[in-house]
Every structure is written in C-alpha cells, then in structure tokens.
C-alpha positions in Angstrom: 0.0 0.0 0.0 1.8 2.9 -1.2 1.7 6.4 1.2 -1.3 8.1 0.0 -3.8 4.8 -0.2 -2.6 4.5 3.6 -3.5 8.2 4.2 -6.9 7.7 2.4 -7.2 4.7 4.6 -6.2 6.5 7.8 -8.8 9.5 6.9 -11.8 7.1 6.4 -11.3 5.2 9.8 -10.8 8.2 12.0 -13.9 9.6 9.8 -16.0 6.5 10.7 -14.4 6.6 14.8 -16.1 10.0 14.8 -19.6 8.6 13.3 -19.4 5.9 16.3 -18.4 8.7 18.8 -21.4 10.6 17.5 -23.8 7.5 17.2 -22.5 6.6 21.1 -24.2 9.9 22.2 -27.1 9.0 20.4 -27.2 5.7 22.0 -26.7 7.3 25.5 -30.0 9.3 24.7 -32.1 6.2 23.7 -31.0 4.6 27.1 -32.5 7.4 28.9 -35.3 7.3 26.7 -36.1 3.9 27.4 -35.7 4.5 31.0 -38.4 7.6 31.1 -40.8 4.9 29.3 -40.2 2.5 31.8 -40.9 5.0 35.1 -44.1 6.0 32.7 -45.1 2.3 32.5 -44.8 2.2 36.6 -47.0 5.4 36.9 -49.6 4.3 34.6 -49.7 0.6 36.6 -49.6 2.8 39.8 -52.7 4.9 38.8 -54.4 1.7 37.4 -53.9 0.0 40.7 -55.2 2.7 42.6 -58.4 3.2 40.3 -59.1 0.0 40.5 -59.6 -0.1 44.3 -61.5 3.3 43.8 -64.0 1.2 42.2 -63.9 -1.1 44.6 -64.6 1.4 47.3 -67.4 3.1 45.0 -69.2 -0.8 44.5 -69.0 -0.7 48.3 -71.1 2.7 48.6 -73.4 1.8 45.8 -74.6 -1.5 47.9 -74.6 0.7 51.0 -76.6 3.0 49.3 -79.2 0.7 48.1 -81.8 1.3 45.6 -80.2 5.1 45.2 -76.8 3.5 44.8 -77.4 1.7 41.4 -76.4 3.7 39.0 -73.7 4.4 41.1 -72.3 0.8 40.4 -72.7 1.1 36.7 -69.9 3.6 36.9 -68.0 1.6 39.3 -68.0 -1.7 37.6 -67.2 0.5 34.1 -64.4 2.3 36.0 -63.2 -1.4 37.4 -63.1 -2.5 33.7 -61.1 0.6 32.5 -58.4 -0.4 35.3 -58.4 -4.0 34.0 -58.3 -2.9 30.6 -55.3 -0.2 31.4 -53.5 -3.2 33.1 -53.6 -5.7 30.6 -52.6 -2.9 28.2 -49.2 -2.0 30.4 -48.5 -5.7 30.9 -48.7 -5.6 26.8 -46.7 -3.0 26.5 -43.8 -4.3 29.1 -43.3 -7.0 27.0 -42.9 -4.9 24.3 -40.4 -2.5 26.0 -38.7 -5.5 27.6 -38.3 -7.2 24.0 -36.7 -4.1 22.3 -34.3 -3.3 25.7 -33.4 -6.6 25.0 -32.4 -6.0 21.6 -31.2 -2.5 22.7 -28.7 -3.9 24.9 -27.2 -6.4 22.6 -27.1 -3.9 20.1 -25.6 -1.4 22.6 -22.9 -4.1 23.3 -21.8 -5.0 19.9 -21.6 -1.4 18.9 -19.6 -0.3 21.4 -17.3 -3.4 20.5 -16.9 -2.2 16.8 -16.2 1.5 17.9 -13.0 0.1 20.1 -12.4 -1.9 17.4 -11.6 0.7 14.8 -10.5 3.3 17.6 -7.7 0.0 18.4 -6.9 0.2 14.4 -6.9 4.0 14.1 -4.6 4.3 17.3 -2.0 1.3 15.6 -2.0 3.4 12.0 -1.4 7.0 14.1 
C-alpha cells in the first residue's frame, strides 16, 4: 500500500471513529429514553392500581346505598373495567419495551465493540 492509499485509509477510519463517537451519544440518549418509558409504564400501573380499588370502594357505597346506589355501580364496575383494561394494556406493552431493551442492549454491546475496534486500528496506524 503505497503512502497516499494509507492516508486515504487512515482518513476514512478516524472519519468513521467519529460517526461511532457521534452514534455513542445518540445511543446514551435512547438509554435514557427507554428509561423515562419505563418509570411511565410504573405510573400508569400505579394509577391503574389505585383506580381499580376506587372502584372497589365506589361498589361498596353503591350496595350501602341501596336502591339510590345503582347507578352508582354502573360507573364503578365501568371504571373497574377501564383499570383491567389499562393493566392488561401495560402488561402488553412491558413485554414490548422488555423485548426491544433486550435487543437494545445487545445492540448497545456490539456497537460499542466495533467503535474500540476501529478506535484500536486508528490508534496502531497513528
């Protein structure tokens, strides 16, 4: 390889080290993406969680209510449903989140392999 194929060469790997070094931050920010989407996830549970037992409560006062109370446990057995709805939902959408952190993180991994590879090359040729 004659001087100025080397050079070329030498310019093309520290050109794609700083693509990885770019991509890395990129990579950073999708980590802390996925990790507000997560804490989401445990809010939304949390709220389900708690508006399910609302309804529960509200089923209570409708029976202790009586007659009046009726239509009072319409809305509480639609607001129960909601909950169970809203929890099935997150439990759907965990094992979506969980599938692509998995893939994330093996992606993350193997990336960050391949940028220490060619910063090792780059380094050598220097």
């Amino acid at each position: 390889m004659n001087d100025a194929n080397a050079k070329i060469l030498e310019n093309n790997l520290e050109s794609i080290l700083s693509h990885f070094v770019t991509s890395e931050k990129n990579v950073d920010e999708l980590s802390s993406s996925l990790a507000k989407i997560e804490k989401m996830i445990f809010t939304v549970r949390d709220i389900s969680t708690k508006t399910d037992l609302l309804s529960l409560n509200a089923s209570i006062e409708a029976v202790r209510a009586g007659q009046s109370g009726k239509g009072f446990a319409v809305v509480a057995d639609e607001v129960a449903r909601l909950a169970e709805k809203t929890q099935d939902s997150i439990s759907e959408i965990e094992t979506a989140v969980d599938s692509f952190k998995d893939g994330f993180e093996n992606f993350k991994e193997f990336f960050l392999k391949s940028k220490e590879l060619i910063k090792d090359v780059v380094d050598k040729n220097k």
